[in-house]
matplotlib code that plots the C-alpha trace (Angstrom):
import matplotlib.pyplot as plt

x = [27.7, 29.7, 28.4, 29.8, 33.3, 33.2, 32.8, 35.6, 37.6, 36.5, 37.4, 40.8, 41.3, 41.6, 38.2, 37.9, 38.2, 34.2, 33.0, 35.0, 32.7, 30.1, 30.9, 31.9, 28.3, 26.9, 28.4, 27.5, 23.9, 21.1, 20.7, 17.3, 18.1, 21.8, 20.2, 18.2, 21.1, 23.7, 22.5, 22.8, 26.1, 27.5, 25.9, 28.2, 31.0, 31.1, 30.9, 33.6, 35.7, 34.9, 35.3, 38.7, 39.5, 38.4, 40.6, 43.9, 42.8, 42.7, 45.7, 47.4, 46.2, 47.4, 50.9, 50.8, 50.1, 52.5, 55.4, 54.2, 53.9, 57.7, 58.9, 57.0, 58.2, 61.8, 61.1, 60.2, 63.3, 65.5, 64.0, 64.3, 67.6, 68.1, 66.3, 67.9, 71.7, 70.4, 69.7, 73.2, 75.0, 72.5, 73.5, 77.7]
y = [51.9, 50.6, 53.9, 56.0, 54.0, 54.6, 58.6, 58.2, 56.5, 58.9, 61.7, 60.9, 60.7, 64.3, 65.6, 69.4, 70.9, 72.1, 68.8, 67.2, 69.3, 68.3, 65.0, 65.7, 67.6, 65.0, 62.1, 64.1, 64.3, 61.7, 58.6, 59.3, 62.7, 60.7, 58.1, 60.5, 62.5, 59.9, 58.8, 62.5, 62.9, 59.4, 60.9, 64.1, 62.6, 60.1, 62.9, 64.9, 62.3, 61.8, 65.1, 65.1, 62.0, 63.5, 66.4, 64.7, 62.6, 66.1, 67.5, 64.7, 64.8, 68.5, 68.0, 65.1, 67.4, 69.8, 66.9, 66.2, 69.6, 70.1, 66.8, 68.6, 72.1, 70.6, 68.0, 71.1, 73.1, 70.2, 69.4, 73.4, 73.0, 69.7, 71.4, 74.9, 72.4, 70.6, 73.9, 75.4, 71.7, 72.0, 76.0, 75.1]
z = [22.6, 19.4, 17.9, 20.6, 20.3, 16.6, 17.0, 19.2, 17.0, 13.9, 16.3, 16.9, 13.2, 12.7, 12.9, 12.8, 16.3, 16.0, 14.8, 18.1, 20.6, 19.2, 19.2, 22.9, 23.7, 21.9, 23.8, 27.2, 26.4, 28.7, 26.1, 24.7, 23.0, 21.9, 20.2, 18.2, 17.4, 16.9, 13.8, 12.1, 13.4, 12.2, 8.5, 9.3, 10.2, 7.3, 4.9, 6.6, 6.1, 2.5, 1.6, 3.4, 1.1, -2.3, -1.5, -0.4, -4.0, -6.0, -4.0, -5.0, -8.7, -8.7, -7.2, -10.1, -13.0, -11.7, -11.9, -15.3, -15.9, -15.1, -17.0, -20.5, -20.5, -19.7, -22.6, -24.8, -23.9, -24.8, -27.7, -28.9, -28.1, -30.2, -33.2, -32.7, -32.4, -35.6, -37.5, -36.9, -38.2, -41.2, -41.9, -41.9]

ax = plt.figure().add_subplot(projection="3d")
ax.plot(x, y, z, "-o")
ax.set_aspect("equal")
plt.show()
């Protein structure tokens, strides 16, 4: 039973909607042919949920180099500007 409670609990955590009828069918089916499954869906579950954190991590590290990104080219352009400011003092 903790199993079952933990697939429900991993279910309400955003599972997609095809992994939550299975789940559902899964949950439905006589106890001898559950136990045998359960343990291969617990495997799929746990990896779906990995590979939902390692993308929220390399979403994030994109949005990140995007900011930093932004913060270099306006570094650049400001320091073009300095140069290009410094030039035109130097040339009078």
């Amino acid at each position: 039973m903790p199993e079952t409670q933990r697939l429900a609990s991993e279910t309400a955590a955003q599972l997609p909607a095809d992994l939550q009828q299975l789940v559902t069918a899964i949950q439905n089916l006589p106890e001898p042919q559950r136990a045998e499954v359960l343990p291969l869906l617990d495997r799929v579950v746990e990896s779906t949920g990995r590979r939902r954190r390692i993308l929220t991590l390399v979403q994030d590290a994109l949005s990140q180099l995007r900011l930093d990104m932004k913060y270099l080219m306006f570094d650049l352009e400001a320091t073009r500007r300095e140069r290009d400011d410094y030039r035109s003092k130097l040339e009078d």
